[in-house]
C-alpha positions as CSV (number, residue, x, y, z in Angstrom):
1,X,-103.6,29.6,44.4
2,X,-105.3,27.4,41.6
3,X,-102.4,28.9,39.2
4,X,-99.9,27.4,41.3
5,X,-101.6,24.0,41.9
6,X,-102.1,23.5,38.6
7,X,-98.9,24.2,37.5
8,X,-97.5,21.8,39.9
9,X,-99.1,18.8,40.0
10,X,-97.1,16.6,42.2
11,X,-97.5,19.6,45.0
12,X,-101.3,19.3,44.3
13,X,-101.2,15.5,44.9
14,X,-99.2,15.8,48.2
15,X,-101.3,18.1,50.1
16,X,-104.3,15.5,48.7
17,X,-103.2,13.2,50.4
18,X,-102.3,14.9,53.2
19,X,-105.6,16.1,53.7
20,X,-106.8,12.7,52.6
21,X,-105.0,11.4,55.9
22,X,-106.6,13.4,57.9
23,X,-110.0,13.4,56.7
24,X,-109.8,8.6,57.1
25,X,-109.0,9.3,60.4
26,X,-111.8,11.4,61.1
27,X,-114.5,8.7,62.7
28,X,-118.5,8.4,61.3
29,X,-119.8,6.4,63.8
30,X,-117.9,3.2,63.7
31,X,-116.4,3.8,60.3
32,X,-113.2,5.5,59.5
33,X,-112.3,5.7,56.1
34,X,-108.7,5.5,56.5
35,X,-106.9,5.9,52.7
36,X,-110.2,6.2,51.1
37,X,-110.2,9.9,52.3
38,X,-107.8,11.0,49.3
39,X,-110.6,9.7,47.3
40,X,-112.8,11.7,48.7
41,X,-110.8,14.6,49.4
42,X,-109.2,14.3,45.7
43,X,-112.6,14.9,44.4
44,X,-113.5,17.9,46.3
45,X,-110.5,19.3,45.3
46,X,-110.7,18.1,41.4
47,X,-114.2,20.2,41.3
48,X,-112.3,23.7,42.2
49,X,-110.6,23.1,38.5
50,X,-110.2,21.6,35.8
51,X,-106.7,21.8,35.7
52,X,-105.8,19.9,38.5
53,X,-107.2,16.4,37.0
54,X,-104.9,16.7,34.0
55,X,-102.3,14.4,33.4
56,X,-102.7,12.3,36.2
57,X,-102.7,8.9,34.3
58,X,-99.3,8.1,35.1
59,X,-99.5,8.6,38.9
60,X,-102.7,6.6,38.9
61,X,-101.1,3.6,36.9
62,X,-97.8,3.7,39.2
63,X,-99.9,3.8,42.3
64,X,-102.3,1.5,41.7
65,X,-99.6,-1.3,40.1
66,X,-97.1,-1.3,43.3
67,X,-100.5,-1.6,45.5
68,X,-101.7,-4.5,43.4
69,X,-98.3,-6.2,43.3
70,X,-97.5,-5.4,46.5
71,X,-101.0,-7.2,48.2
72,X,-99.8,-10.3,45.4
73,X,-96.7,-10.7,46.4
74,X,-98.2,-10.8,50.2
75,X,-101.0,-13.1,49.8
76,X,-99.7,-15.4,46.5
77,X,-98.3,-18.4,48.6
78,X,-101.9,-18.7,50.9
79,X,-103.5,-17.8,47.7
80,X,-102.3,-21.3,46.1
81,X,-102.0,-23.4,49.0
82,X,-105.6,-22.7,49.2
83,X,-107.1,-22.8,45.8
84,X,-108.9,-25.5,46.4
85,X,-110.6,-24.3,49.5
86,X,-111.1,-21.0,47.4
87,X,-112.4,-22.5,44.2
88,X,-116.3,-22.4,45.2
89,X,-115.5,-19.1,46.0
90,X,-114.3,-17.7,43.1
91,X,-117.2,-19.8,41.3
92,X,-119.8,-18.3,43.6
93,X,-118.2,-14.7,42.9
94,X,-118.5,-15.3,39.3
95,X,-122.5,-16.1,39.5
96,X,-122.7,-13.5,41.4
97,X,-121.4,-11.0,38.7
98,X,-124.2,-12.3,36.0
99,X,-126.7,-11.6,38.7
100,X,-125.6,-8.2,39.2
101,X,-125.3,-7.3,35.4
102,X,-128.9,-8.6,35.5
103,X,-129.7,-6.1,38.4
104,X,-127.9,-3.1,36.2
105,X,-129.6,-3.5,33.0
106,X,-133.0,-4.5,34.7
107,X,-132.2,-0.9,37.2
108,X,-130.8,1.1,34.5
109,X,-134.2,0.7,32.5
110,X,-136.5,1.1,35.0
111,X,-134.9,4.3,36.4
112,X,-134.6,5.5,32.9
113,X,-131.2,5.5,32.3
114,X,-129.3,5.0,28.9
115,X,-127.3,1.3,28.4
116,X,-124.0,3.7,28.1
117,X,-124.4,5.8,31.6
118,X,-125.8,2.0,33.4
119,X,-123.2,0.9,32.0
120,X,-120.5,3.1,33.5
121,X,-122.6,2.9,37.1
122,X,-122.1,-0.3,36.8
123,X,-118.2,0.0,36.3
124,X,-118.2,2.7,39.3
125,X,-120.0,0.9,41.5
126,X,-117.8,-1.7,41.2
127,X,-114.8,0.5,41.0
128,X,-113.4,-0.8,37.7
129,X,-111.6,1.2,35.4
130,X,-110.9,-1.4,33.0
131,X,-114.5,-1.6,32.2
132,X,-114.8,1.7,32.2
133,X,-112.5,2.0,29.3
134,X,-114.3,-0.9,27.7
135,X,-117.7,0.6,28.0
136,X,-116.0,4.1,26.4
137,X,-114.6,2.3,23.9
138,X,-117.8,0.1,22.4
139,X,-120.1,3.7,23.0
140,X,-117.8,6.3,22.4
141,X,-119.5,8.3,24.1
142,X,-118.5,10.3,27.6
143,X,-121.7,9.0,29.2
144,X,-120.3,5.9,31.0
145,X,-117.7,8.2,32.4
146,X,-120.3,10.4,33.9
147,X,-121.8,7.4,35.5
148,X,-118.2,6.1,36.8
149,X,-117.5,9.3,38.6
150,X,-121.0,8.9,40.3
151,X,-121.0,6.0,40.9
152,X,-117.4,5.6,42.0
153,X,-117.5,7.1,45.5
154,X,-121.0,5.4,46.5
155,X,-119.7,2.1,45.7
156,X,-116.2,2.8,47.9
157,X,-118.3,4.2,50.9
158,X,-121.5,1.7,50.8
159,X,-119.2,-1.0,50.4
160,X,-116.9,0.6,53.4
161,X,-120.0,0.2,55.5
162,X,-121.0,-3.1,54.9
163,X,-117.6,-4.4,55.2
164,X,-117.4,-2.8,59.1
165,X,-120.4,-4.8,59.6
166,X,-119.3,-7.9,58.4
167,X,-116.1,-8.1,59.2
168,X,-116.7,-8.4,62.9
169,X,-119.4,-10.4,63.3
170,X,-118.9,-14.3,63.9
171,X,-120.6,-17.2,61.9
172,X,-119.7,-21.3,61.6
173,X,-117.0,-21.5,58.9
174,X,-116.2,-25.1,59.3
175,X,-114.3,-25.1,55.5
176,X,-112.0,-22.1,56.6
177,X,-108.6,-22.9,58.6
178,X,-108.3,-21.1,61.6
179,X,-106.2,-18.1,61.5
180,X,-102.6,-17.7,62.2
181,X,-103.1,-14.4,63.7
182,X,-104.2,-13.6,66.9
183,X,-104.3,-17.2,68.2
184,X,-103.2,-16.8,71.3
185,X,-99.5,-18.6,71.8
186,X,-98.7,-19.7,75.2
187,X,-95.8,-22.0,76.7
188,X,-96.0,-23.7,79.7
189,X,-94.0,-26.4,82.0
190,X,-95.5,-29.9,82.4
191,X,-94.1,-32.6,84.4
192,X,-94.4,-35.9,82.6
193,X,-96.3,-38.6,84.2
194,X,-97.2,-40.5,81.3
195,X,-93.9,-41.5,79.1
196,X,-94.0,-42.3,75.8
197,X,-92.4,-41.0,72.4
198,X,-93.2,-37.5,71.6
199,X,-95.4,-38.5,68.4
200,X,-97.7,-39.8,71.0
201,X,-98.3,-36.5,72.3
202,X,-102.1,-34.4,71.0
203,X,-100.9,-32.2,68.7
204,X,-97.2,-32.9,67.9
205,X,-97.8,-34.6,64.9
206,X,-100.2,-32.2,63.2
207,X,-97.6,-29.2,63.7
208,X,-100.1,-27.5,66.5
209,X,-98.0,-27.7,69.4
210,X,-93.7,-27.6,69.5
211,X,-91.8,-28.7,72.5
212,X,-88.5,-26.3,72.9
213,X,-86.8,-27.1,76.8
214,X,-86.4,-30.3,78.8
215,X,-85.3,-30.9,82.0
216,X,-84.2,-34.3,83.3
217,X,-82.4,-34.4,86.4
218,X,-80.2,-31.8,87.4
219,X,-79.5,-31.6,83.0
220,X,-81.6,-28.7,81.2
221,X,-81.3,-29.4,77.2
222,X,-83.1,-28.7,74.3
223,X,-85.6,-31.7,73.4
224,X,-84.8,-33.7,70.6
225,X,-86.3,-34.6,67.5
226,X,-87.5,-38.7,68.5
227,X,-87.1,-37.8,72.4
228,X,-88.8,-40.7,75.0
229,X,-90.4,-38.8,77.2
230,X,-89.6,-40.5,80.8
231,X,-91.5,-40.0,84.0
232,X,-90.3,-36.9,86.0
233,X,-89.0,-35.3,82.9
234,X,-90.1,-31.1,82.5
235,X,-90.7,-30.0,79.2
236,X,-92.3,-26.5,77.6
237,X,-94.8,-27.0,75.5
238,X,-95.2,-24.2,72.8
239,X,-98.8,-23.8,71.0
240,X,-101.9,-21.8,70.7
241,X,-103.9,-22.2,74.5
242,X,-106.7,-25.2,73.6
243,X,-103.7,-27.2,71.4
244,X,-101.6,-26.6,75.1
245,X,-104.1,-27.3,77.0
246,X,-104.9,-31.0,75.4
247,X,-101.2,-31.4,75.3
248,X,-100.9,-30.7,79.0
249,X,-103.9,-32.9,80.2
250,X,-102.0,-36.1,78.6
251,X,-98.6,-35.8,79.5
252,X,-98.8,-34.5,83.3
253,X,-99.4,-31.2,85.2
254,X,-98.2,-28.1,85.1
255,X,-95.1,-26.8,87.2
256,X,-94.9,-23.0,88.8
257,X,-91.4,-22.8,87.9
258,X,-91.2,-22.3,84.1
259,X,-88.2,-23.7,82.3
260,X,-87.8,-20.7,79.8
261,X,-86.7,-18.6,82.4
262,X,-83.6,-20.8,83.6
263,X,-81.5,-19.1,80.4
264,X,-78.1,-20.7,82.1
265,X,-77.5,-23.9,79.9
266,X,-80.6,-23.5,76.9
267,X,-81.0,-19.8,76.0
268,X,-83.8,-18.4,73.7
269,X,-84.4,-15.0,71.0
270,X,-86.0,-13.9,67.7
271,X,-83.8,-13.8,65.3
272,X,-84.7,-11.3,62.2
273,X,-84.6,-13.7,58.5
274,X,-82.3,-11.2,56.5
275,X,-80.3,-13.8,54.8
276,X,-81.2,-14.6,51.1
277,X,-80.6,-17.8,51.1
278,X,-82.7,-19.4,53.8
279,X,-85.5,-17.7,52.3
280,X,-88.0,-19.5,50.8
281,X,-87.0,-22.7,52.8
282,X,-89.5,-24.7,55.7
283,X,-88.5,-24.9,59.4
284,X,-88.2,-28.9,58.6
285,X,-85.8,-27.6,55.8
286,X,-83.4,-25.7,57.7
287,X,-83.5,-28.5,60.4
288,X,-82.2,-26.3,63.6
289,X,-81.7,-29.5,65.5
290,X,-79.2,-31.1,63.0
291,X,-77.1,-27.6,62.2
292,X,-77.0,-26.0,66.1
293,X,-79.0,-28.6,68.8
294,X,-82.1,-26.3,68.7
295,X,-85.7,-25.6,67.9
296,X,-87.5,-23.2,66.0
297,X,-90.6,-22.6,68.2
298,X,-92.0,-19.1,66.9
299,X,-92.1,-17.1,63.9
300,X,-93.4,-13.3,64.3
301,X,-94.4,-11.6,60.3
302,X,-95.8,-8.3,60.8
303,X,-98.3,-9.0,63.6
304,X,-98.9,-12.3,63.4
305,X,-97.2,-14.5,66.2
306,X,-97.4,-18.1,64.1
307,X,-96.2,-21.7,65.4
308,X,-93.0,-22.7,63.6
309,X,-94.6,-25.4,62.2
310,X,-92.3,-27.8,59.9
311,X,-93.7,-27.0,56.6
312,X,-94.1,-23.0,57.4
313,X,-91.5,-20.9,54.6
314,X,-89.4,-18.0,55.8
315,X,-90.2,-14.9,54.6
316,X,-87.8,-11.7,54.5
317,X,-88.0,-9.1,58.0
318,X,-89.6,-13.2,59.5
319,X,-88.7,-13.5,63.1
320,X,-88.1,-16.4,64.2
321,X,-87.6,-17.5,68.1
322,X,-84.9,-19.9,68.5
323,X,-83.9,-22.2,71.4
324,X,-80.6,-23.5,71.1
325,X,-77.4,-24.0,73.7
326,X,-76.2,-20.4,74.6
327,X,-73.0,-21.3,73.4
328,X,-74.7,-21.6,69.6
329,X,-76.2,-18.2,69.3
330,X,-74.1,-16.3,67.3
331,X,-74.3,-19.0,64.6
332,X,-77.9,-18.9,64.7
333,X,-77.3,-15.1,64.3
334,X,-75.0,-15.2,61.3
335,X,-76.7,-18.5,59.9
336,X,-79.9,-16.3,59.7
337,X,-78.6,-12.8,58.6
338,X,-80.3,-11.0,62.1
339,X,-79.9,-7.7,60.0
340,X,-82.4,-5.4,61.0
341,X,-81.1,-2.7,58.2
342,X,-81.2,-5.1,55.6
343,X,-84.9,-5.9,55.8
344,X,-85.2,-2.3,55.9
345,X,-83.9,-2.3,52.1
346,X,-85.6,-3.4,49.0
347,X,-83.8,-5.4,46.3
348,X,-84.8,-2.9,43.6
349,X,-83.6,-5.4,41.2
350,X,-86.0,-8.3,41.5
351,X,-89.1,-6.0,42.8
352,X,-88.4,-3.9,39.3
353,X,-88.4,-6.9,37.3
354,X,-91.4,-8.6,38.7
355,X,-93.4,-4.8,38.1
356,X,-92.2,-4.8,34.5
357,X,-93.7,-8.5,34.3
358,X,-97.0,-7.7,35.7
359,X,-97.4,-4.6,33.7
360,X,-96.2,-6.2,30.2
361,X,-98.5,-8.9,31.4
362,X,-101.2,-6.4,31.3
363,X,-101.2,-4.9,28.4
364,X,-101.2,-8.1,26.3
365,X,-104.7,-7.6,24.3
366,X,-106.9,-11.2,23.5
367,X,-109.6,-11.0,20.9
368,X,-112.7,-12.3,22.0
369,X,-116.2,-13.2,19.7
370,X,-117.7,-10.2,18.9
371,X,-115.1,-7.8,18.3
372,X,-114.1,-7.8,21.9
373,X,-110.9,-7.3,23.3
374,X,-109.5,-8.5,26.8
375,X,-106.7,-7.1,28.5
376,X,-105.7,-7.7,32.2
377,X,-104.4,-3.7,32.7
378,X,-102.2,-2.3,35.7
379,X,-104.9,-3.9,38.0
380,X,-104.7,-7.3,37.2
381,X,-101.3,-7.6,35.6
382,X,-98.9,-6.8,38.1
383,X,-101.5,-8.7,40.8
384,X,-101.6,-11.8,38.9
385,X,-97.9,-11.9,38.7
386,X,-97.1,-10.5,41.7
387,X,-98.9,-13.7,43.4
388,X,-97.5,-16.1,40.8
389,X,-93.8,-14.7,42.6
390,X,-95.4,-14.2,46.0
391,X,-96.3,-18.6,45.7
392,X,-92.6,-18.8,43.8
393,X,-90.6,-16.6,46.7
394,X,-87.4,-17.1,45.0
395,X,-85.7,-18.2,41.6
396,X,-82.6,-18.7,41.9
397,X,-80.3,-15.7,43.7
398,X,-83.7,-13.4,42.8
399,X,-86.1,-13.3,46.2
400,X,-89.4,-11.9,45.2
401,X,-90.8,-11.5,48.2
402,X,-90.3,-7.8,49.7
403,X,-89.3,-7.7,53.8
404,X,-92.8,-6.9,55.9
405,X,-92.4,-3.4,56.7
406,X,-91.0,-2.3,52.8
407,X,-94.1,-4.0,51.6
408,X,-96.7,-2.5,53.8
409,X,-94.7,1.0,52.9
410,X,-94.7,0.9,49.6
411,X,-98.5,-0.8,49.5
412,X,-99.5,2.2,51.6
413,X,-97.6,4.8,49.1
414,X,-99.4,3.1,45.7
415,X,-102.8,3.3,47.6
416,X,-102.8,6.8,48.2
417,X,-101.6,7.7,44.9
418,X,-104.0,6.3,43.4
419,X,-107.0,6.9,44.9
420,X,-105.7,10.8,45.2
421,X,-105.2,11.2,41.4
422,X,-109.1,9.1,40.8
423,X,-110.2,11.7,42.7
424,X,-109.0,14.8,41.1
425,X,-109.3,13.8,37.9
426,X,-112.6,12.7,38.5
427,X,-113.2,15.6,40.4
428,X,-114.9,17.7,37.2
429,X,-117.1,14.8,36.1
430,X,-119.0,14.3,39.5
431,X,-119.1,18.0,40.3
432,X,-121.0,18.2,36.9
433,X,-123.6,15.7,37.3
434,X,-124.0,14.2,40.5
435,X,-126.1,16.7,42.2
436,X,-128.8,16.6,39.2
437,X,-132.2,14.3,39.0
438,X,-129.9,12.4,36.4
439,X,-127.3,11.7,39.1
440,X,-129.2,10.8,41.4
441,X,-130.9,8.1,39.8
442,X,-127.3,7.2,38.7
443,X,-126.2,6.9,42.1
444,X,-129.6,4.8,42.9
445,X,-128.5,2.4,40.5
446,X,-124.9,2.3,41.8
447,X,-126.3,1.8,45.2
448,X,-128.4,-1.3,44.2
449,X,-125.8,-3.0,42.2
450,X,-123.4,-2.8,45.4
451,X,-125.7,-3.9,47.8
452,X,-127.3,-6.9,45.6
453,X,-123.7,-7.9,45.2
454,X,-122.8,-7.8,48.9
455,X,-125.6,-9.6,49.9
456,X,-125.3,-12.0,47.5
457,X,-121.8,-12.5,47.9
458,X,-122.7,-13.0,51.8
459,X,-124.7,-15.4,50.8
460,X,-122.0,-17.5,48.8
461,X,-119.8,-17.1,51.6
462,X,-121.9,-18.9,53.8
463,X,-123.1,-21.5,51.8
464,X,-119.2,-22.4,51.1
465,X,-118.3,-22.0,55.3
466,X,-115.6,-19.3,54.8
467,X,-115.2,-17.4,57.5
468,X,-116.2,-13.4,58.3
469,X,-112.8,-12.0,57.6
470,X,-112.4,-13.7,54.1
471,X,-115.6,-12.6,53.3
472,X,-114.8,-9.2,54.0
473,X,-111.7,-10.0,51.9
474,X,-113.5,-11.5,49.0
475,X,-116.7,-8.4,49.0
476,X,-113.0,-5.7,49.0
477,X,-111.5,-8.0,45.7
478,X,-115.0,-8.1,44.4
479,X,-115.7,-4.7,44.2
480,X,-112.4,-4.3,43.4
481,X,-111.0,-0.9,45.5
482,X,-107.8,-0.8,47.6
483,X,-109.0,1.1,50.0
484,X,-112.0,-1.0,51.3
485,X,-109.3,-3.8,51.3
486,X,-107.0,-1.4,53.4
487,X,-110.5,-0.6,55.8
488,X,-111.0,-4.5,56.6
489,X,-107.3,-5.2,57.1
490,X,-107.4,-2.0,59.6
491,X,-110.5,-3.6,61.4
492,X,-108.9,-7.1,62.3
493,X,-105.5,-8.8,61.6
494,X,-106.6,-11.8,59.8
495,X,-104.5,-13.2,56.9
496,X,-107.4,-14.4,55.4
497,X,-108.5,-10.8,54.0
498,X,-105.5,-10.5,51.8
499,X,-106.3,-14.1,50.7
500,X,-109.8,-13.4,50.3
501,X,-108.8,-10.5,48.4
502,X,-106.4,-12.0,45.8
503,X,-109.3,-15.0,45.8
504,X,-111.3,-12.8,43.3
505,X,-109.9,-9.4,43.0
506,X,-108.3,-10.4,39.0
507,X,-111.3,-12.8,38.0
508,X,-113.7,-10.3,39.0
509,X,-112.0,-7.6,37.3
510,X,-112.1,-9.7,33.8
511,X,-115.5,-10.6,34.7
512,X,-116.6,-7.0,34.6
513,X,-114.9,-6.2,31.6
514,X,-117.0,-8.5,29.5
515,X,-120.1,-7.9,30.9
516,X,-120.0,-4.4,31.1
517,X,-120.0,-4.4,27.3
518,X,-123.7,-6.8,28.1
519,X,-125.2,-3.7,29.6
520,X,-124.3,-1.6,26.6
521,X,-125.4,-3.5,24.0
522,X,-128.4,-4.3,25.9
């Protein structure tokens, strides 16, 4: 059976990850460790034979370049619309590395340990194969690699842990925007009893509530963009349920019969954004009003439900509710593609290009004092350009942003690649030494670097007011590993992990590839 895995490698990977799937849904108390089990089961397997961890480098780099673009693509625009916000972060992130180097040189001579094998803990407990490679390459020795593979898997499941705890718990973050999933969007009727433009209304002109239907009279119409409010007038209001609420204590009180359902004049639906060219553009852009005598009052992306706010971009696979005169529907339809099989494709073209880009990207090599060498790598290549084309969305007829569902597909595919081939072709290496007195105090330093750095990070994250979920975003990008950003994400839809995530993920990574080459040479 071993003859035949080994000769076919791509069968060996495939029933990896199978087994991988099944073993992350398997619950440890509250912790499932969802992809992370082709890690795990990867290495179990990689210790039956040698064999079966050769030649894997290929699958490893695809996998782990269409996650990495993939989540950059995803999370590029929030990235730079809040760089600023993020800045202390990434700061904060950056001390905190230097602390932890401290920690691994301090630990790796008290417990005994050469500079080379704390050097490679250090790299596997922060899951970073680019300073792997550097560490290898000033030693040239195989000891950091022995410390990676022990390391490797204790800093994914430690850091697995302390992400299920933080992730849920609640703390003030009063310099993180609230998120746009899982707000809570209601609409209501109100009859007015206080006139007035709608500008004077709580929330209109901040973008937190949107008005769609108005009834004056025996007349039911869409509201328009400067509408006077009169006395007697019916309107829905559209907005999360406290924006609503403030909204519906000014204006009036609340009628039993709601508007939305009188479809016989004004008629609502979510249209699916499969058209190209209205990609990339703001509701206040495509101006509904002007082109059909409607309103934009909802977009849906993946499972967020957001406000159609006037300065929120359309994204391929978007749906966005529209109210408009029933007569105009089809023009919404064809104005805004409303293909459900074209957001099912993926424009090979422009997602090939902007892959090649992140991986030419990465292998570009800077000299640095001291005969080092920096190179970004298929971790931080393709995510750097990948969020460069995520904040661009389009150039021209090129959209680089991939539909929802293609890009959680193809994330999901990378993820598992990857962390299946690490573990077989770790497999060998951790079977060898992690079970000795010299593994375990390699895995006792691993252990302390990860949990010094959560806490620490923790401890940033509170002093700058972000919120829980970006922290658990920001501890996944710091240690670096899909598949603890995949845990978080599968714990709580929150936007902010991705951003969190992207917020250090490719600083961190060149972090640790300089000062993994401290701890050798200390």
């Amino acid at each position: 059976m071993l003859d035949v895995l080994a000769a076919n490698p791509l069968l060996t990977i495939m029933l990896v990850l199978a087994l991988g799937t099944l073993v992350g849904q398997i619950p440890f108390g509250p912790v499932r460790f969802g992809p992370a089990g082709a890690l795990f089961v990867g290495l179990a397997v990689g210790t039956l034979d040698a064999r079966l961890g050769e030649n894997l480098g290929l699958v490893q780099t695809l996998g782990l370049a269409l996650f990495v673009y993939t989540v950059g693509v995803a999370a590029g625009f929030a990235f730079f619309r809040d760089l600023r916000r993020q800045l202390p972060l990434m700061i904060g992130g950056i001390i905190v590395l230097m602390l932890t180097t401290g920690v691994a040189i301090v630990g790796g001579k008290v417990l005994g340990l050469s500079p080379a094998l704390a050097a490679g803990s250090f790299a596997g407990a922060l899951t970073n194969t680019p300073a792997l490679a550097a560490a290898a390459a000033q030693t040239g020795s195989t000891e950091p690699a022995v410390g990676y593979a022990i390391s490797y898997p204790l800093g994914v499941l430690v850091t697995i842990l302390i992400v299920s705890v933080i992730v849920g718990r609640k703390w003030s973050s009063p310099k993180d925007a609230a998120p746009a999933a899982g707000v809570g969007l209601i609409d209501i009727s109100v009859e007015v009893s206080k006139p007035g433009p709608l500008d004077e209304v709580p929330g209109f002109a901040d973008g937190s509530v949107r008005f769609s239907y108005l009834q004056r009279g025996n007349e039911t119409r869409v509201v328009g963009e400067n509408e006077q409010l009169r006395v007697g007038d019916v309107v829905v209001v559209v907005g999360p349920v406290e924006s609503v609420r403030r909204a519906r204590e000014f204006l009036g009180r609340r009628v039993d019969e709601h508007l939305a359902h009188n479809r016989r004049e004004v008629d609502y639906r979510r249209f699916i954004v499969s058209n190209p060219k209205v990609v990339g553009q703001t509701i206040g852009e495509l101006d509904f009003h002007e082109r059909f005598g409607g309103v934009a009052t909802r977009v849906k992306r993946g499972d967020l439900d957001m406000l159609a706010n006037e300065d929120l971009s359309l994204e391929l696979g978007d749906r966005v509710r529209v109210v408009v005169p029933r007569g105009r529907m089809g023009d919404v339809s064809t104005f805004l593609g409303d293909s459900e099989r074209r957001i099912s494709e993926v424009d090979a073209f422009s997602a090939g290009i902007g892959l090649a880009l992140g991986l030419a990207v990465g292998v570009i090599t800077i000299p640095l004092p001291g005969g080092i060498s920096l190179a970004l790598g298929s971790a931080a290549g393709p995510l750097v350009v990948g969020m460069i084309l995520g904040r661009l969305e389009k150039t021209g007829p090129l959209v680089w942003g991939l539909p929802g569902p293609a890009n959680l597909t193809i994330r999901q595919l990378g993820l598992l690649l990857f962390l299946g081939a690490t573990g077989l072709s770790a497999g060998q290496a951790f079977a060898g030494q992690a079970f000795t007195w010299l593994g375990l105090k390699t895995g006792v330093l691993a252990i302390g670097v990860v949990v010094v750095s959560a806490v620490l990070l923790v401890v940033v994250s509170r002093i700058v007011g972000i919120s829980p979920p970006r922290s658990a975003g920001a501890l996944a990008g710091f240690i670096g590993q899909p598949a603890i950003l995949a845990y978080a994400n599968s714990r709580c839809v929150d936007e902010r992990i991705n951003s969190g995530y992207a917020a250090l993920f490719a600083i961190a990574i060149i972090a640790k590839i300089v000062l993994v080459q401290v701890i050798v040479a200390a």
